[in-house]
PLY file of the C-alpha trace (Angstrom):
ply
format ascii 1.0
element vertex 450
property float x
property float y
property float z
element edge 449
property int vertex1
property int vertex2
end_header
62.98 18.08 -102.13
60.09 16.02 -101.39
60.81 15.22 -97.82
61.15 18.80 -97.70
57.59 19.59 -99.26
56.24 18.04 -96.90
57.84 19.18 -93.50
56.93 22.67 -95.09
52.66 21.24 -95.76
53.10 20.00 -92.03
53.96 23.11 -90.62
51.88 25.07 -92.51
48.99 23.16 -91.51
48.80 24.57 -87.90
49.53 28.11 -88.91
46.91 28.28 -91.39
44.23 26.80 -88.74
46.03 29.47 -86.24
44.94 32.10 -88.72
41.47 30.70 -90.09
40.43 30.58 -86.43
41.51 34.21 -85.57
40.43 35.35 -88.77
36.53 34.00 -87.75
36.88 35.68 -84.42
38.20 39.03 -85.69
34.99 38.56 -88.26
32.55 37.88 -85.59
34.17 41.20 -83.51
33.86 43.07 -86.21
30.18 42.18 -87.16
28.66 42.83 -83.87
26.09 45.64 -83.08
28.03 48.90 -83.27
27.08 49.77 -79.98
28.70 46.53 -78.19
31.90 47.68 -77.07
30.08 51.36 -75.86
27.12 49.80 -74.07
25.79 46.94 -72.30
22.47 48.58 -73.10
21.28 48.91 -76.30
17.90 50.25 -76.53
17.37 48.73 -80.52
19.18 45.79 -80.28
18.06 42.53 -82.07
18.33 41.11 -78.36
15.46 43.53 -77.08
13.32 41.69 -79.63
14.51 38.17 -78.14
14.15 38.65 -74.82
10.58 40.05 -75.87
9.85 36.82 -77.25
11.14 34.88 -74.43
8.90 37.66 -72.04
5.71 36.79 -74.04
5.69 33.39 -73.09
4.71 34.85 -69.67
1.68 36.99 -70.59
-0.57 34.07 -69.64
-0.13 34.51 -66.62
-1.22 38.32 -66.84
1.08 41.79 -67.31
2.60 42.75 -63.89
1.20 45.88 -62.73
3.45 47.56 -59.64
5.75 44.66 -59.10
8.42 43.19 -60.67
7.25 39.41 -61.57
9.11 36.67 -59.88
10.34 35.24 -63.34
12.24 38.13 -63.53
14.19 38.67 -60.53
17.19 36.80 -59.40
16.18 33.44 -57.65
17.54 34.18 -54.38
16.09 33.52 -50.96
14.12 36.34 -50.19
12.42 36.27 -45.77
10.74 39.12 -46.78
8.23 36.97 -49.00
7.85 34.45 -45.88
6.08 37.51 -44.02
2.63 36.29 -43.63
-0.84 39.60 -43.10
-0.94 40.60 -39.53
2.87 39.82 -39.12
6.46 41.77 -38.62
9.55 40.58 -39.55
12.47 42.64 -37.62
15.95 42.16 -39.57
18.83 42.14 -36.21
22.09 43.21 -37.38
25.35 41.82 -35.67
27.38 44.68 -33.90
31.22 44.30 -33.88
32.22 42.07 -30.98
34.02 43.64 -28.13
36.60 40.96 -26.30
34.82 39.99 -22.98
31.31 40.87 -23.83
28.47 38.92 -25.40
27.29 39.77 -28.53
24.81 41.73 -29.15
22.60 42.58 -32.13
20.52 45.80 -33.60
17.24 46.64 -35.15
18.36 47.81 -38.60
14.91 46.99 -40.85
11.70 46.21 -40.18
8.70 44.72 -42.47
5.30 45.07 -41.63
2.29 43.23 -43.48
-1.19 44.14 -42.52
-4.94 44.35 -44.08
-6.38 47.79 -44.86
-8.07 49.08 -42.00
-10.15 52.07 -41.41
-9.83 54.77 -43.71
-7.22 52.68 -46.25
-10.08 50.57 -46.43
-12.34 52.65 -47.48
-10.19 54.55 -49.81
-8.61 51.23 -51.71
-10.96 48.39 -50.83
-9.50 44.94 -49.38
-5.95 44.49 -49.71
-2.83 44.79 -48.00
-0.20 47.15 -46.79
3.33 46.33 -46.60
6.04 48.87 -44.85
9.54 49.02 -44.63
11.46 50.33 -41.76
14.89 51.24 -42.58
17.48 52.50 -39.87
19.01 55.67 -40.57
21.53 56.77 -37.43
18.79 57.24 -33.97
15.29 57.45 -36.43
13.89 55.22 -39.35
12.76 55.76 -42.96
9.41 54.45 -44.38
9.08 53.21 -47.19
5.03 51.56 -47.83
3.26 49.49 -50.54
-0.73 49.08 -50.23
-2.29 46.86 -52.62
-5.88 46.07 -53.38
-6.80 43.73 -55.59
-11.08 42.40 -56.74
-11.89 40.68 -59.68
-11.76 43.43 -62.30
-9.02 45.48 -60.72
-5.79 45.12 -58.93
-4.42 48.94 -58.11
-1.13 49.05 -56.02
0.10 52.73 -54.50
3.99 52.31 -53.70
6.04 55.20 -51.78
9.48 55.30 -51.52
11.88 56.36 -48.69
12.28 60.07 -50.28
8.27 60.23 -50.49
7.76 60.36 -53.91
4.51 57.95 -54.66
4.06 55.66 -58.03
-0.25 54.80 -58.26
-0.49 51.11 -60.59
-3.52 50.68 -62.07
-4.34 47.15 -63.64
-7.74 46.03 -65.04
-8.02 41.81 -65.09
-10.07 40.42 -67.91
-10.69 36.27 -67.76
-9.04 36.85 -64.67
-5.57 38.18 -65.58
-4.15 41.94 -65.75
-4.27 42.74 -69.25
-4.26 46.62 -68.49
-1.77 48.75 -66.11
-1.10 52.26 -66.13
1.21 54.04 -63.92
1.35 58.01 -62.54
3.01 59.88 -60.26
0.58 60.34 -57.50
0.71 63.72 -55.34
-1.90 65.15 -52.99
-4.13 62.11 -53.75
-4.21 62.08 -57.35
-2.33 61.41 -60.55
-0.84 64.40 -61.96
1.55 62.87 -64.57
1.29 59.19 -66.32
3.99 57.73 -66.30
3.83 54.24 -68.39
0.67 52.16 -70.06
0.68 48.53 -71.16
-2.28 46.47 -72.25
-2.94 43.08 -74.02
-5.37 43.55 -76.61
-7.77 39.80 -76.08
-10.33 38.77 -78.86
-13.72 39.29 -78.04
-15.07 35.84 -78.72
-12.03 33.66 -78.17
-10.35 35.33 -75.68
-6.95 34.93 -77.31
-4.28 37.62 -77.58
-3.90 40.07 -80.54
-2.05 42.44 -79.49
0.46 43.81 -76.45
1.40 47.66 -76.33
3.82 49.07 -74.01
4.49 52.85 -73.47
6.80 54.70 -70.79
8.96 57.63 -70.20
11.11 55.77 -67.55
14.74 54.79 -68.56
17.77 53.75 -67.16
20.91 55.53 -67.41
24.24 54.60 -65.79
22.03 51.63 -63.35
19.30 54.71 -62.46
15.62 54.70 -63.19
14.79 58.31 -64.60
11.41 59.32 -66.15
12.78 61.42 -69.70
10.80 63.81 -71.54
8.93 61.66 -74.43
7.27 57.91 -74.43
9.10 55.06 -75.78
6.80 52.91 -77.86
6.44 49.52 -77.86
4.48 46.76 -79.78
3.70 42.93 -80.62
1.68 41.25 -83.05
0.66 37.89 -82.79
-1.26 35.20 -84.92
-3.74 32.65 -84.14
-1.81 30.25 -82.44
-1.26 33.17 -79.73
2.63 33.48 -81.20
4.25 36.86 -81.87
5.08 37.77 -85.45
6.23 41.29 -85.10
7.63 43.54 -82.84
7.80 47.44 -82.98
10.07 49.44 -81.48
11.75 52.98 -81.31
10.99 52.99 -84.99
12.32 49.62 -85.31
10.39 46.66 -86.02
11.55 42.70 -86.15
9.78 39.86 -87.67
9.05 36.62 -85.82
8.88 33.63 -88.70
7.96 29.87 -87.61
9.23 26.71 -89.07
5.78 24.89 -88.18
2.64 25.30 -86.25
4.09 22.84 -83.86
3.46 24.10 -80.20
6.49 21.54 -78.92
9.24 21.14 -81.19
10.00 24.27 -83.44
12.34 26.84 -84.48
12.24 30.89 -84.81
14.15 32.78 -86.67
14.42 36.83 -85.87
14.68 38.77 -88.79
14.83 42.78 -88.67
13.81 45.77 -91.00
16.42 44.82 -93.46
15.57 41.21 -93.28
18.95 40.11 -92.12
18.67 37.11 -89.66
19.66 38.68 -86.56
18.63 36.32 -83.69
16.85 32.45 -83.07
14.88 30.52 -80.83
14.87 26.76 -81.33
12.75 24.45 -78.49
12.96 20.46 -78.59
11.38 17.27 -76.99
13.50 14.29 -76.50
12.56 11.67 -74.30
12.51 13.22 -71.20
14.37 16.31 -72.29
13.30 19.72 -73.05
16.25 21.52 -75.33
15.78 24.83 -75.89
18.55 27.31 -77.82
18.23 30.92 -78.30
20.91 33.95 -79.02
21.88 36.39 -81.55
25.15 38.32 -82.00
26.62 38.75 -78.72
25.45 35.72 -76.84
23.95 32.00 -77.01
22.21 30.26 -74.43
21.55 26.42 -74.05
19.25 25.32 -71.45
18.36 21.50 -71.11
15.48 19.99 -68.37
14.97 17.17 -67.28
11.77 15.54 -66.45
10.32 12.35 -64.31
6.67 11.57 -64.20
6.10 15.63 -66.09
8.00 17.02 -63.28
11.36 18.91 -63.40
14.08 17.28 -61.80
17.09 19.18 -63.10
18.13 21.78 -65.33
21.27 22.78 -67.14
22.14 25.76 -68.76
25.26 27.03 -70.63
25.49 30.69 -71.32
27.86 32.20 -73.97
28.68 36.48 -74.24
30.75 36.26 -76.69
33.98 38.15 -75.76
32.64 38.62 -72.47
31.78 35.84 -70.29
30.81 32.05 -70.11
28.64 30.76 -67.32
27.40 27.13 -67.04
24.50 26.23 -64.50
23.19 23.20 -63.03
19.86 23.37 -60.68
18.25 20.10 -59.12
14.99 20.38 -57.82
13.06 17.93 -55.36
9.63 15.94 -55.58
7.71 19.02 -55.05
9.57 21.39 -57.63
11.61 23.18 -54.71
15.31 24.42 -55.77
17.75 22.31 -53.89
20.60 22.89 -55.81
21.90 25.97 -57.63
25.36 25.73 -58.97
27.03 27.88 -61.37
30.16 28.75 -62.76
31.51 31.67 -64.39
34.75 32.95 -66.31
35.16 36.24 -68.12
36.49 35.58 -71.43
37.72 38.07 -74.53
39.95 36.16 -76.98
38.50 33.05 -77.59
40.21 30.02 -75.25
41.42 32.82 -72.74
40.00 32.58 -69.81
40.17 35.17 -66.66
38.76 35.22 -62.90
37.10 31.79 -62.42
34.60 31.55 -59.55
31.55 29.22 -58.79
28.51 30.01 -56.68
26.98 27.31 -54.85
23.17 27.26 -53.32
21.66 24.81 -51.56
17.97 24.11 -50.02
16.83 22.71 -47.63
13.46 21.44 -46.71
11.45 19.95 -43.82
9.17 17.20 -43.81
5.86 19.11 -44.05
7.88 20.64 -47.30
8.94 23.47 -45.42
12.08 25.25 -45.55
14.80 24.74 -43.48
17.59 26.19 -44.40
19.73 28.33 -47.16
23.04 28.49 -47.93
25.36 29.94 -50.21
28.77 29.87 -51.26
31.68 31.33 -53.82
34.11 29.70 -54.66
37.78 30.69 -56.28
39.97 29.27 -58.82
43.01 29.93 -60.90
44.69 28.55 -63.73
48.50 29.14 -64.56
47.66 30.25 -67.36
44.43 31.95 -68.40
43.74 29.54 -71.14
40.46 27.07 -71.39
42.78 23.36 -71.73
44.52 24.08 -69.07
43.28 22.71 -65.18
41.77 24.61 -62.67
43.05 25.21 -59.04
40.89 25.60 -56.33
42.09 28.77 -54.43
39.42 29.58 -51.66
35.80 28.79 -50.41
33.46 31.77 -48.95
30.47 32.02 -47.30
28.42 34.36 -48.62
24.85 33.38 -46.07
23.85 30.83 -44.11
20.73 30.63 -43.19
18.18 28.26 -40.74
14.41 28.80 -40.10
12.83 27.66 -37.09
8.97 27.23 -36.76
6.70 27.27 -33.90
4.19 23.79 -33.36
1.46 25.53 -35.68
4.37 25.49 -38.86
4.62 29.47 -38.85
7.60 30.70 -39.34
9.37 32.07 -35.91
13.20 33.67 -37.02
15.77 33.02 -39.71
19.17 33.11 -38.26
22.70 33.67 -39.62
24.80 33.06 -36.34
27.67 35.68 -37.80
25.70 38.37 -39.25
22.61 38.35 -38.89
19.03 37.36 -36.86
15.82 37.83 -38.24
12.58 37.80 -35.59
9.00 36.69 -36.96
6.09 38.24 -34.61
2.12 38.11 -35.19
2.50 40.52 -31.71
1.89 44.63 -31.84
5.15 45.72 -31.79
5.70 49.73 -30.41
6.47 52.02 -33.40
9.72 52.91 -34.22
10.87 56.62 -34.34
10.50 58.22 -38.00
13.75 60.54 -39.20
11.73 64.22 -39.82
15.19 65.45 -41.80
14.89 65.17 -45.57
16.24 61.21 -46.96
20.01 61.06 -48.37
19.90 58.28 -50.48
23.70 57.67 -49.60
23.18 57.25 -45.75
20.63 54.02 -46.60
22.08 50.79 -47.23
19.42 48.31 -48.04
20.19 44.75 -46.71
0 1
1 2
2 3
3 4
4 5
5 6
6 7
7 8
8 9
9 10
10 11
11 12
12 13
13 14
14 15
15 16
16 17
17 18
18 19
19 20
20 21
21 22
22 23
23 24
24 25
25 26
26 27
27 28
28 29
29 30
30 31
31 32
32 33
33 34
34 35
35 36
36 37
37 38
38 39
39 40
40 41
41 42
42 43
43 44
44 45
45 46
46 47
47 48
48 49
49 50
50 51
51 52
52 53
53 54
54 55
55 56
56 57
57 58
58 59
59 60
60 61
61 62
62 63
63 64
64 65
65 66
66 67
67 68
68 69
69 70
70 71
71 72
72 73
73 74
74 75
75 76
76 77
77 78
78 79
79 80
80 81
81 82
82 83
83 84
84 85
85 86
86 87
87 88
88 89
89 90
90 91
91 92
92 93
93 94
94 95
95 96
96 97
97 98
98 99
99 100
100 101
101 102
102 103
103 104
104 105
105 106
106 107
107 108
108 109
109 110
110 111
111 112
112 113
113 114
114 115
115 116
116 117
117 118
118 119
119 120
120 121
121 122
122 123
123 124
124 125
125 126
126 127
127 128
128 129
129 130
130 131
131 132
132 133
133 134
134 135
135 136
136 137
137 138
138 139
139 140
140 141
141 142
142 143
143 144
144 145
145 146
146 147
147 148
148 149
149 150
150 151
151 152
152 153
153 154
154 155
155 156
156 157
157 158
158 159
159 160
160 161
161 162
162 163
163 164
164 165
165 166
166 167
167 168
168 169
169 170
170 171
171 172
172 173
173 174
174 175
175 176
176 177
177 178
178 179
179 180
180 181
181 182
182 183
183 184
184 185
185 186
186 187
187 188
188 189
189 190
190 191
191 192
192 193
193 194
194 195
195 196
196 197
197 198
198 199
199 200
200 201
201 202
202 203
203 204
204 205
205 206
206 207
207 208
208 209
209 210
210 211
211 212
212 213
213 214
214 215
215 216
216 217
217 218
218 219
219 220
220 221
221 222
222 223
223 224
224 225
225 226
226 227
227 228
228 229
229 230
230 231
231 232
232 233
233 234
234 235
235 236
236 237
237 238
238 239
239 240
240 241
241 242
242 243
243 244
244 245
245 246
246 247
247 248
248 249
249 250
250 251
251 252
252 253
253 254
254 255
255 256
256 257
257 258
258 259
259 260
260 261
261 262
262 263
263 264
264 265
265 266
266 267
267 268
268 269
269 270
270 271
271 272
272 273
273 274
274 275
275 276
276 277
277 278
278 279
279 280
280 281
281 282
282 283
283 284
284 285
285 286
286 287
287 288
288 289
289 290
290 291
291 292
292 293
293 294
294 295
295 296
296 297
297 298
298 299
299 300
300 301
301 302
302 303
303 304
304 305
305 306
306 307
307 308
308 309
309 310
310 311
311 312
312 313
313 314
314 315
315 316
316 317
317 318
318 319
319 320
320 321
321 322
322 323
323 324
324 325
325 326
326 327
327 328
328 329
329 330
330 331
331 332
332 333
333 334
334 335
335 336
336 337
337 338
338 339
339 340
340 341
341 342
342 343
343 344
344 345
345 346
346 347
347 348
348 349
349 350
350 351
351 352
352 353
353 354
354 355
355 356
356 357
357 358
358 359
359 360
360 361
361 362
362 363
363 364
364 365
365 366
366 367
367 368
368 369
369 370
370 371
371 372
372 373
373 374
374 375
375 376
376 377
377 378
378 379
379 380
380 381
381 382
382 383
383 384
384 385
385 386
386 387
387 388
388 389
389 390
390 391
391 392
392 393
393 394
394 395
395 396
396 397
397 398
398 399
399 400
400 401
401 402
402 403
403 404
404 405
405 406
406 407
407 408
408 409
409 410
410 411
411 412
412 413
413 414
414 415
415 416
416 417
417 418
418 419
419 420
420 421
421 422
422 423
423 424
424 425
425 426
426 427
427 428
428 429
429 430
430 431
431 432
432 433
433 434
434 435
435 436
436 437
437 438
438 439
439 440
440 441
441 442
442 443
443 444
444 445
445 446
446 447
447 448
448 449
């Protein structure tokens, strides 16, 4: 009877972990935002008020007013950004070979950068206009960005390939935008505002009280429309410059510290109810910074790693619970140039299952004078035999996804970027002849933007 006790204890030992582990899960399911399984967007959610906090650490550097800031886009290699004033960049698309001829390539965009001339000039001030020439069958659309920028002011006018014009207004104070407001502009002038954000600084110290964001654009379904009403938004902050509460769509959330500690400390997110709903924890060690931040539906874990103060490497584990995992290692050089970028990612739902692994792979590479060289990037495929986490990983295939080499001329400006299979890109300080403009009204689904 004894012996028998205790083959019955034995077995029920894994059973009961079995169920204590899926009984957690089907807890955690269950207490996630109600809108989690609907959306991937939600408007209110205790995240909004995380990322804020994470997107505050920025406003030092001064609100963006007509662009999208490049801490905020996806660290890819960009040639347009390489386009110098007074130059054209002309983007040569490979046609589709034909046996016993030589290859041959097409305009399909072209980016021009100039100063404001003439009557620009005297309408915005000194700045910069950027167009973008975008093939649509025999004739081009335009698309055109000036900017003009002083030391109070910064106003950018962007027009889009249908025509429609957005006017950004920013006003610098100690040197940084702390004011934007954007309108749609017809017939020279703004007939309809469209969004307003401003820092509020103290008078004496300079130091931020306040940020306040209002705008009627939203996304729906991956489209930017402009609804009917403002959305409202607000932070707080204290004297150390920190935000301790954040306003939103009737919501609010409360930012609380666990010291005045600028290096190592902890936040805890706490909304209307004062439930705990999301954290922020950063840490020195040695030479490591650790920082941890999440709330209900995913975790993050980023450590960097530092020689002499400089960043060397960084590694990041990211956690959507029920949804995806994706670790990430980046290795940067001397200089604080990306030459590494390697991730991987798995879609996940039950917790150990694991579905569709892939890994992208970037690499940079620079020249002597700290120029660069060359990009490349890669994907590659794996499979398990089953789609659980303990068991290996197979490599399936390796694709290219671009390959890329820059060539200078003897003064170190850039001359092309070229991608032998797709893809040539032509730098030019030379007058090029203008390119025919389409007259017919734009159909968003005949432009395909490289």
């Amino acid at each position: 009877m004894k012996k028998f006790l205790i083959i019955l204890l034995i077995s029920a030992i894994p059973f009961l972990l079995v169920v204590g582990f899926c009984g957690y899960h089907l807890y955690r399911v269950l207490s996630l935002d109600p809108g989690f399984f609907l959306s991937d967007e939600d408007f209110h959610s205790s995240e909004k008020a995380l990322d804020m906090l994470i997107y505050s650490k920025h406003f030092s550097q001064g609100l963006a007013c007509g662009e999208v800031p490049r801490y905020m886009r996806e660290d890819n290699f960009d040639p347009k950004e390489l386009l110098e004033v007074g130059a054209t960049a002309d983007f040569f698309f490979k046609l589709p070979e034909i046996p016993g001829q030589q290859s041959e390539y097409e305009l399909s965009q072209r980016y021009v950068r100039d100063s404001l001339e003439g009557e620009l000039r005297s309408t915005w001030g000194e700045g910069t206009l950027f167009t973008h020439y975008s093939k649509d069958d025999s004739c081009f659309r335009v698309a055109t960005e000036i900017k003009a920028e002083s030391a109070d002011s910064v106003v950018t006018l962007m027009t889009d390939f249908s025509g429609n014009s957005g006017l950004y207004v920013g006003k610098r104070k100690n040197g940084v935008v702390t004011e934007c407001v954007a309108c749609k502009w017809r017939d020279g002038h703004c007939d309809e505002v469209i969004s307003e954000n401003k820092m509020k600084l103290d008078s004496v110290s300079g130091k931020m009280l306040s940020y306040t964001f209002n705008t009627r654009e939203v996304y729906a379904e991956g489209t930017l429309h402009v609804s009917d009403g403002l959305g409202a938004e607000e932070m707080l902050f204290d004297n150390l410059q920190r935000p301790v509460l954040y306003k939103i769509g009737g919501h609010f959330y409360r930012y609380e510290y666990s010291s005045n500690d600028t290096a190592d400390y902890s936040v805890k997110i706490f909304d209307e109810s004062k439930r705990n709903v999301a954290f922020y924890k950063r840490k020195f060690k040695e030479n490591r910074e650790i920082v941890k931040y999440g709330g209900k539906r995913y975790e993050m874990e980023i450590t960097r790693y530092y020689e002499n103060e400089k960043l060397v490497k960084e590694i990041s584990d990211e956690i959507w619970f029920y949804k995806f995992v994706n670790s990430r290692t980046k290795l940067f050089d001397a200089a604080g140039n990306s030459v590494l970028d390697s991730s991987f990612y798995e879609e996940t739902f039950f917790p150990g299952w694991r579905y569709s692994p892939n890994s992208v792979i970037t690499t940079h590479e620079y020249g002597e004078n700290g120029k660069l060289k060359s990009y490349a990037q890669y994907k590659e495929s794996y499979w398990r035999d089953f789609p659980f986490v303990f068991l290996p990983l197979h490599f399936e295939s390796r694709d290219k996804i671009g390959k890329l080499s820059l060539d200078y001329n003897e003064a170190g400006l850039l001359k092309s970027v070229t991608d032998s299979t797709m893809l040539r890109i032509v730098f030019s300080n030379e007058k090029l002849d203008n390119v025919k403009e389409c007259k017919d009204p734009y159909q968003p689904s005949s432009y395909l933007n490289p």
